[in-house]
C-alpha positions in Angstrom: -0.4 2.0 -21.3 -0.2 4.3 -18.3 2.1 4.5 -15.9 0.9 2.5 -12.1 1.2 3.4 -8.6 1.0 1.0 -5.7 1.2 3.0 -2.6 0.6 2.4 1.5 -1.3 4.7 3.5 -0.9 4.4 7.2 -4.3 5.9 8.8 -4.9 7.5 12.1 -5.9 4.3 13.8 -2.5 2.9 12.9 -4.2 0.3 10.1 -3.0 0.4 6.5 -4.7 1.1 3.3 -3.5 -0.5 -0.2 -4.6 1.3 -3.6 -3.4 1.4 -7.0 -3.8 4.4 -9.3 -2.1 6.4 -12.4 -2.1 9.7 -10.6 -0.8 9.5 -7.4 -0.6 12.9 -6.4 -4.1 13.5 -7.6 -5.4 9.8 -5.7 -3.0 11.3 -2.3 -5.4 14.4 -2.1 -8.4 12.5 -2.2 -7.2 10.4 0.3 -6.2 13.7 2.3 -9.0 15.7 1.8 -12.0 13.0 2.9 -12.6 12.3 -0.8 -11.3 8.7 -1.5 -13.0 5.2 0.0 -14.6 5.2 3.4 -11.8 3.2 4.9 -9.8 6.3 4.8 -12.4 8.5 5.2 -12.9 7.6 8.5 -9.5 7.4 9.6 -7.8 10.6 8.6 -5.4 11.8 8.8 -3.5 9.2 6.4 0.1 9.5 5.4 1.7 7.8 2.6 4.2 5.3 4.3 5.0 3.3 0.7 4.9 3.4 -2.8 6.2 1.7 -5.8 6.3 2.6 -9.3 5.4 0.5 -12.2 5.4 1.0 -16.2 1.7 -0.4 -16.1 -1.2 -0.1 -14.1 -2.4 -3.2 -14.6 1.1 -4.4 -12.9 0.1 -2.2 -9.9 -3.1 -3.4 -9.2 -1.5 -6.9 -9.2 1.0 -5.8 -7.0 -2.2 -4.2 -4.9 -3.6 -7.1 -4.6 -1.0 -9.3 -3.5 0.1 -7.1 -0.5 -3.7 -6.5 0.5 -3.3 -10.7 1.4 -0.1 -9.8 3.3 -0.4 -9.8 7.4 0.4 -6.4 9.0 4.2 -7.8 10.0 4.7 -8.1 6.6 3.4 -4.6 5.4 5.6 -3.5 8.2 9.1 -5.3 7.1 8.0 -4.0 3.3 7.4 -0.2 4.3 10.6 -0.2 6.6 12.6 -1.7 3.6 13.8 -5.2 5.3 13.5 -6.9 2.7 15.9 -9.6 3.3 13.2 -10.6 6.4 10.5 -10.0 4.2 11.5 -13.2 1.9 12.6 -15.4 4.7 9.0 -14.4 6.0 7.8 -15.3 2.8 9.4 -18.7 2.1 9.2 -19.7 5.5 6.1 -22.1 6.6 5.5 -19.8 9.5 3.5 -17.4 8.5 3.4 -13.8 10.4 
């Protein structure tokens, strides 16, 4: 199995975009140069704000899909690396 990326952008209009690939330099220049999805398209520039590595891409695109549900706050308290407030977030009936 290949190696997974699950990576961050932050776009020009401030939103975030949340992909998965095996290549993440390669995937990073699409995004960059206007190649990759329309979201991003339209909102270039895009910088990588996160990533995380995984020994499966199938474990990625979980991973993908899990923070895709996440609010903004908690995008934000993952990308900054809080993660203490990220599980308190998490486990805590108020939701952000």
């Amino acid at each position: 199995m290949a190696q997974g990326f699950m990576y961050i952008l932050k776009c020009s209009d401030n939103s975030y975009y949340t992909g998965s690939t095996i290549n993440l330099e390669k995937r990073l220049n699409e995004h960059f140069e206007g190649m990759g999805p329309n979201y991003t398209k339209s909102r270039r520039p895009v910088f990588l704000a996160y990533y995380e590595i995984f020994d499966k891409i199938k474990d990625a695109a979980r991973r993908e899909k899990q923070i895709k549900g996440w609010s903004r706050a908690k995008k934000e308290l993952l990308i900054k690396g809080l993660l203490d407030e990220l599980i308190i977030i998490s486990n805590s009936k108020k939701k952000l």
